[in-house]
C-alpha positions as a printed Julia matrix, in Angstrom:
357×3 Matrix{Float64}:
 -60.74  -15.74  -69.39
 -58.87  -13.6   -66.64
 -55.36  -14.23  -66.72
 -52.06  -13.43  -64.38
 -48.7   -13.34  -65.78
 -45.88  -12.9   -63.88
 -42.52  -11.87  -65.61
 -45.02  -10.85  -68.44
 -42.46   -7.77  -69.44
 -39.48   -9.99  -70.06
 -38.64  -11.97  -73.07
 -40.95  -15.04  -72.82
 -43.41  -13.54  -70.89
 -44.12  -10.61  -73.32
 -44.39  -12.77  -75.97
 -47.01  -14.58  -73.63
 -48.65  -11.48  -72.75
 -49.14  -10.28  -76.29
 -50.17  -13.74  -77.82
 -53.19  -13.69  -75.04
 -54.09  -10.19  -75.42
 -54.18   -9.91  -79.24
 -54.74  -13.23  -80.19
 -56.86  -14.97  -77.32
 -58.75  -12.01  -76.56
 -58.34  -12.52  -73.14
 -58.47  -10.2   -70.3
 -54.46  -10.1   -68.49
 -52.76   -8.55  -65.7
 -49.11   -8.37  -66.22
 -46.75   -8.54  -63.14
 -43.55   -7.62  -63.49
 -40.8    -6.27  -61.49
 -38.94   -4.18  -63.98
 -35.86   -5.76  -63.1
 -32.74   -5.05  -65.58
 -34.45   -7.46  -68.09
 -37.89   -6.48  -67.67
 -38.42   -3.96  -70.09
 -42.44   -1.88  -70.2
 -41.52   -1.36  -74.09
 -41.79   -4.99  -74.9
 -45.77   -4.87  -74.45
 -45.94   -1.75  -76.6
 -48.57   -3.76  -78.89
 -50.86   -4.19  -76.02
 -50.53   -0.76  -74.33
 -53.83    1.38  -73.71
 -56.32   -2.18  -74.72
 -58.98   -2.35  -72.28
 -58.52   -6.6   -71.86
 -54.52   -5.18  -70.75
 -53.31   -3.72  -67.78
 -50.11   -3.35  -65.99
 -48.63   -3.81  -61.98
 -44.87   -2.84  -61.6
 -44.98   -5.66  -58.51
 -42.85   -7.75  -57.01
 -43.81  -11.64  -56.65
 -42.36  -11.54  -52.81
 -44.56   -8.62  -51.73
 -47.14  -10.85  -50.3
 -49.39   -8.18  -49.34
 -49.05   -7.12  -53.26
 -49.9   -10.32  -54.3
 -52.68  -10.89  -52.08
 -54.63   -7.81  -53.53
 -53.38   -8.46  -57.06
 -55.43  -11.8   -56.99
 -58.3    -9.98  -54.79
 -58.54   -7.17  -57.06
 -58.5    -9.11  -60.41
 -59.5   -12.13  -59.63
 -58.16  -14.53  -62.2
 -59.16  -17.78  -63.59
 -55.38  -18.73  -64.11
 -52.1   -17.75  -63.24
 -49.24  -18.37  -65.58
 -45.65  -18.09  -63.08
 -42.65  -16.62  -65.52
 -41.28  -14.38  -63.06
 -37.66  -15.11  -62.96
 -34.17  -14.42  -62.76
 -32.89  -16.37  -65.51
 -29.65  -15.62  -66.98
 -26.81  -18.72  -65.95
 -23.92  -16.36  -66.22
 -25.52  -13.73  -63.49
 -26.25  -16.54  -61.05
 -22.91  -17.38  -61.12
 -21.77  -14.11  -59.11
 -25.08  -13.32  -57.77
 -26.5   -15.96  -56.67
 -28.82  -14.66  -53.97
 -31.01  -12.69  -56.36
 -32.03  -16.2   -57.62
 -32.62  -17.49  -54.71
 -34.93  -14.99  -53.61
 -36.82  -14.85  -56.39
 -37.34  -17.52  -58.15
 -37.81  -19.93  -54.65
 -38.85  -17.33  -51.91
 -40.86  -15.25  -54.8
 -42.62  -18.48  -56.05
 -43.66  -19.6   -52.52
 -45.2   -16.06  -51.95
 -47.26  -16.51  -55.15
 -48.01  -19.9   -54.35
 -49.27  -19.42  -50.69
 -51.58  -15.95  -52.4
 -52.4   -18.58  -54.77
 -53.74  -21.09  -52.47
 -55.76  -18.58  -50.36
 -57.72  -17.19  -53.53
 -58.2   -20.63  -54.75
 -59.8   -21.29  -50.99
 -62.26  -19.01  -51.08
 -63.44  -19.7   -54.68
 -66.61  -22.35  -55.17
 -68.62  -24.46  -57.95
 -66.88  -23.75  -61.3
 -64.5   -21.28  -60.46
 -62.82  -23.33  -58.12
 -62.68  -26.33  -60.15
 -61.36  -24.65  -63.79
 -58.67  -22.55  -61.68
 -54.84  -23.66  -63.14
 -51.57  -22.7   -61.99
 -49.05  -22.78  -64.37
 -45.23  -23.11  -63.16
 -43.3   -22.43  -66.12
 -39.78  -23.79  -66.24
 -36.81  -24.8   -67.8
 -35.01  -27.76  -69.36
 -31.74  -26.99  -67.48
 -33.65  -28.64  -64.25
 -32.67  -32.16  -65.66
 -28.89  -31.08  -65.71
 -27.08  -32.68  -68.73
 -27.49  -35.2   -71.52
 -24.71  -37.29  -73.21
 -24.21  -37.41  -77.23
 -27.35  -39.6   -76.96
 -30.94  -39.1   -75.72
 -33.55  -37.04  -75.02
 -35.37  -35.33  -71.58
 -38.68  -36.71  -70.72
 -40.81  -36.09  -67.86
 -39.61  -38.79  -65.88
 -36.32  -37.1   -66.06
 -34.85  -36.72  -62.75
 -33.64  -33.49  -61.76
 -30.18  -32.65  -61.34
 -28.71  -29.39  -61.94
 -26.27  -27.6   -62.21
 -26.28  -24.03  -62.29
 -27.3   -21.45  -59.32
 -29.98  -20.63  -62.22
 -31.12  -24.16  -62.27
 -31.26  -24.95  -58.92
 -33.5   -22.28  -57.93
 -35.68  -22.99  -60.76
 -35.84  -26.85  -59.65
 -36.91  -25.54  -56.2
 -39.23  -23.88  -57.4
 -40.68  -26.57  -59.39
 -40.83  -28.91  -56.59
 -43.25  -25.92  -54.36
 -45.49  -25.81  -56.92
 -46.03  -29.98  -56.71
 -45.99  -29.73  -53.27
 -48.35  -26.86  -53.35
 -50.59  -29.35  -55.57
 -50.4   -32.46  -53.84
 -50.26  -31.1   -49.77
 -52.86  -28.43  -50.41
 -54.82  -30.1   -53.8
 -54.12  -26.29  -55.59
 -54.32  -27.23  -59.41
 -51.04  -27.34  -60.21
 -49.55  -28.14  -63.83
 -45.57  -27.31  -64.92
 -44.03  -26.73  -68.27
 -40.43  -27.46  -68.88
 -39.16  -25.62  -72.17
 -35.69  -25.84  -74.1
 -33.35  -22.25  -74.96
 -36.1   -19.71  -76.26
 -35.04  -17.25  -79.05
 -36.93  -14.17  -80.87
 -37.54  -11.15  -80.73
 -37.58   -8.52  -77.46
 -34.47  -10.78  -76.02
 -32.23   -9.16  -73.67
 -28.95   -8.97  -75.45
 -26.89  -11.16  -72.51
 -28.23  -14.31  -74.01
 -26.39  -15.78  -76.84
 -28.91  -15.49  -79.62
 -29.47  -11.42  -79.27
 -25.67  -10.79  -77.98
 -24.44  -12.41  -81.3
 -26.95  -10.62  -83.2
 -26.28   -6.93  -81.98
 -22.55   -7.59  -81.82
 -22.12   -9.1   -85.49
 -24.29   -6.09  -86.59
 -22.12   -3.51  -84.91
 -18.55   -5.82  -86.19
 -17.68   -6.55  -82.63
 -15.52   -9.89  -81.81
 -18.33  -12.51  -81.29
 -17.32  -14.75  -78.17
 -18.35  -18.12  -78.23
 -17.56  -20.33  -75.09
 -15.46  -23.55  -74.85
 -15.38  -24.91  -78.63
 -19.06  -24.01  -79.3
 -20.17  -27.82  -79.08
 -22.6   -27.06  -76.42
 -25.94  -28.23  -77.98
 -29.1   -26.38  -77.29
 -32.51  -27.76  -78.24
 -34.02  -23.78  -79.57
 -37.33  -23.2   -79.37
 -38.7   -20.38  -81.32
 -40.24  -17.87  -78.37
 -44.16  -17.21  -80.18
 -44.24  -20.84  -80.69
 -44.02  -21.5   -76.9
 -46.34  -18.89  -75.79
 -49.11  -20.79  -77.86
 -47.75  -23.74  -76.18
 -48.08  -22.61  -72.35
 -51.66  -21.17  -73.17
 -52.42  -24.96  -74.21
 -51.0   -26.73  -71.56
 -52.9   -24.0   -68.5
 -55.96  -24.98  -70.92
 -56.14  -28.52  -71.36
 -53.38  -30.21  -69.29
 -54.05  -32.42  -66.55
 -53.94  -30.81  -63.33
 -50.08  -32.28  -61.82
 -48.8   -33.2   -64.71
 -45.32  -31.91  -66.38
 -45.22  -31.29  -69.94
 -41.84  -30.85  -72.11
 -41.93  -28.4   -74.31
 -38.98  -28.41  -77.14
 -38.55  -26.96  -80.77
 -36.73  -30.26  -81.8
 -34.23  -27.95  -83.48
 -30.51  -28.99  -81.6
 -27.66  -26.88  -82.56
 -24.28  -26.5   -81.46
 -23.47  -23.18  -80.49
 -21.18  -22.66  -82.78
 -23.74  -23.51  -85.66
 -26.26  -21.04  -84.16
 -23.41  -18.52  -84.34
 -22.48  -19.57  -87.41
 -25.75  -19.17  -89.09
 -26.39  -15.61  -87.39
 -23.74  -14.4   -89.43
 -24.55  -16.11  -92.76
 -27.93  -14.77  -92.26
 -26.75  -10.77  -91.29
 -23.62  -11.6   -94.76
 -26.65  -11.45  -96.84
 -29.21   -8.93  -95.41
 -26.85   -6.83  -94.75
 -23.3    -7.67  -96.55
 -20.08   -6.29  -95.62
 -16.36   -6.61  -97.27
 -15.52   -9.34  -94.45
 -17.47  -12.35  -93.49
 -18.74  -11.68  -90.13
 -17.56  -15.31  -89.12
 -14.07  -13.69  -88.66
 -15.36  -11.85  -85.71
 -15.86  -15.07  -84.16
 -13.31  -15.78  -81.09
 -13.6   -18.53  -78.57
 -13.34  -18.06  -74.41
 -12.89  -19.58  -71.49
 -15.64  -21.84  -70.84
 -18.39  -21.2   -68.36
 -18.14  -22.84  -64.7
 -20.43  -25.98  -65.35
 -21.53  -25.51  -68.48
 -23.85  -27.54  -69.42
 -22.7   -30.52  -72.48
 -26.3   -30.79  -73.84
 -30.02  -30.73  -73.72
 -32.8   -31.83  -76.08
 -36.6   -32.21  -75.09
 -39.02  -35.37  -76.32
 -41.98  -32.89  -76.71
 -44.05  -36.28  -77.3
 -46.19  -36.05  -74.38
 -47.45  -32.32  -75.52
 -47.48  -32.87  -78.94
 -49.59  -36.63  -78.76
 -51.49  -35.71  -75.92
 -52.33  -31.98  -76.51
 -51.9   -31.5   -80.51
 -49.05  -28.91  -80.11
 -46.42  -28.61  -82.64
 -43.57  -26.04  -82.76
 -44.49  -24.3   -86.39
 -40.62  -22.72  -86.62
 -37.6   -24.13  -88.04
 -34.78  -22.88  -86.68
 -33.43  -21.78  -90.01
 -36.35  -19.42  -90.84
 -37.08  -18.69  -87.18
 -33.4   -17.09  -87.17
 -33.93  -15.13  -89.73
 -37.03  -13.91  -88.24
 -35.15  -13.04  -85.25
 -32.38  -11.22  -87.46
 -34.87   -9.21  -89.05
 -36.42   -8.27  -85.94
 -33.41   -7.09  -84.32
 -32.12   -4.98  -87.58
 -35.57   -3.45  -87.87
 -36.53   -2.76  -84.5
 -33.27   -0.64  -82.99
 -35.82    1.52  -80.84
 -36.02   -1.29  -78.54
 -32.8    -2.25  -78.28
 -30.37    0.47  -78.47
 -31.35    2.06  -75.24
 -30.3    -1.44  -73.44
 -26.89   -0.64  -73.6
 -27.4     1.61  -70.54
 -27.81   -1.36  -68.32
 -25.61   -3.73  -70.09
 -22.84   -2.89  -72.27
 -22.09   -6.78  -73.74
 -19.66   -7.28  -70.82
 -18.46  -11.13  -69.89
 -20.59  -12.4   -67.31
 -20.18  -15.18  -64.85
 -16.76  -15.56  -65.69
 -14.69  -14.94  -61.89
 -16.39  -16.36  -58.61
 -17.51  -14.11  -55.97
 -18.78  -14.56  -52.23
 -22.3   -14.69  -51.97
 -23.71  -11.98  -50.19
 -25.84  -12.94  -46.59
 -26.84   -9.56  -46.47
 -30.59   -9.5   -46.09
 -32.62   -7.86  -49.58
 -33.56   -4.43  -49.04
């Protein structure tokens, strides 16, 4: 099995990466950007194996693209290339744009024209996965669930582009008959996360005894999704699921931020205990511009219909993460050069016309 993965040296795509290298066997082409949050040192595990190799590429070069898939000549592409973070598209909304709806066009279109010229087999057993995310469906109430009937509506800059991007890659399937399928996951967490997200930030900041900002009142609920159990989960839905279809995919862990907070520091009090509870740190801010109330997948469709099941907890996938983070300060430490823990998202800006350079 050749495999393209786009985004493959950020957070959910490394874990991707090194789930098909090591554990698949498979033969992969990474893609990544090296954007702020792209990071080479997350595939460290699958450096110098011959079924791994590496393009620093962007997903709108089109003529990079074009020789990426004539060069390797894969049997599936799985899309993660994204800008992701809901706080950054706030202020800077164009990057998002760009990438995540002009970027997954050009990989689309360089899709297609492979796909054309493939026959028999080849042709038939090529997927294309469009990996996504649950904010696409906007909020829930105090009730409910997201299925895949769901309609969008979102909310964010983040979102919006991602729900764009969604809709290309149906179109792309039923206009052109590529072989389409999309996954929609809940909030990822685990280790290699860049520290903006809330998971990591609250890690490295409770470690270091920094004030640990939660937003609102912390009843935002997140359905988390431990990061290694979704990578198995995206290689099982490019593998076995039905070419158009969209499949949920959710740890059926909801937490209210503040919980998740909560816990982190219960978890650091007693691997690493200090005189003062690390909940102390905790101080609440200003909310963020259309923050989201809730979201919780029904992962029935995947789990019934393709035999996945999330094999994390959150409670011992936490501490997992906690350990990662205090044992692995090689990776993270050097971060700090490109983000610093700063507030992001927080005062609207114009958006920039300027054409990308």
């Amino acid at each position: 099995m050749r495999v393209i993965v786009t985004g493959g040296a950020g957070f959910i795509g490394s874990a991707l990466v090194r789930y098909l290298v090591l554990e698949k066997n498979f033969d992969v082409l990474t893609i990544d950007a090296l954007t702020y949050a792209g990071n080479e040192a997350s595939l460290r595990e699958v450096a110098g194996r011959p079924n791994h190799r590496f393009l620093k590429g962007d997903i709108r070069d089109r003529a990079a693209m074009a020789e990426a898939f004539a060069s390797f000549r894969p049997d599936r592409v799985m899309h993660l290339a994204a800008e992701s973070h809901v706080d950054r598209s706030i202020t800077g909304a164009l990057d998002f744009i760009e990438t995540n709806i002009v970027g997954s066009f050009v990989l689309l279109e360089a899709a297609r024209t492979y796909w054309n010229e493939l026959s028999g087999e080849a042709k038939q057993n090529f997927r294309f996965l469009q990996v996504s995310t649950d904010e696409v469906y906007g909020s829930l109430g105090a009730e409910g669930l997201f299925t895949e009937e769901t309609p969008y509506d979102p909310s964010s800059p983040y979102s919006a582009s991602k729900a764009a991007s969604d809709h290309l890659a149906k179109a792309w399937h039923r206009t052109y008959g590529l072989p389409v399928v999309v996954s929609n996951c809940s909030n990822n967490y685990g280790p290699y996360h860049f520290p903006e997200k809330l998971i990591p930030l609250t890690i490295l900041n409770a470690i270091a005894g920094r004030p640990l900002p939660v937003y609102g009142k912390g009843n935002n609920v997140r359905d988390w999704l431990f990061v290694e159990d979704h990578a198995r989960a995206l290689d099982l839905i490019a593998d076995r699921g039905r070419v158009g279809e969209t499949y949920n995919v959710g740890g059926r862990n909801e937490r209210q931020n503040i919980e998740v907070v909560r816990r982190i520091c219960t978890v650091l009090d007693t691997l690493v205990p200090t005189d003062t509870p690390r909940e102390t740190l905790i101080s609440f801010v200003t909310d963020r511009p259309g923050h989201d109330a809730r979201y919780a997948i029904d992962a029935n469709k995947l789990e019934t219909e393709l035999g996945w099941r999330a094999q994390n907890p959150f409670d011992s996938g936490i501490e997992k993460t906690v350990r990662w983070y205090l044992d692995n300060e090689w990776w993270w430490r050097p971060l700090s050069k490109s983000y610093a823990g700063e507030r992001l998202g927080l005062a609207a800006t114009a958006v920039s016309v300027e054409p990308a350079v």
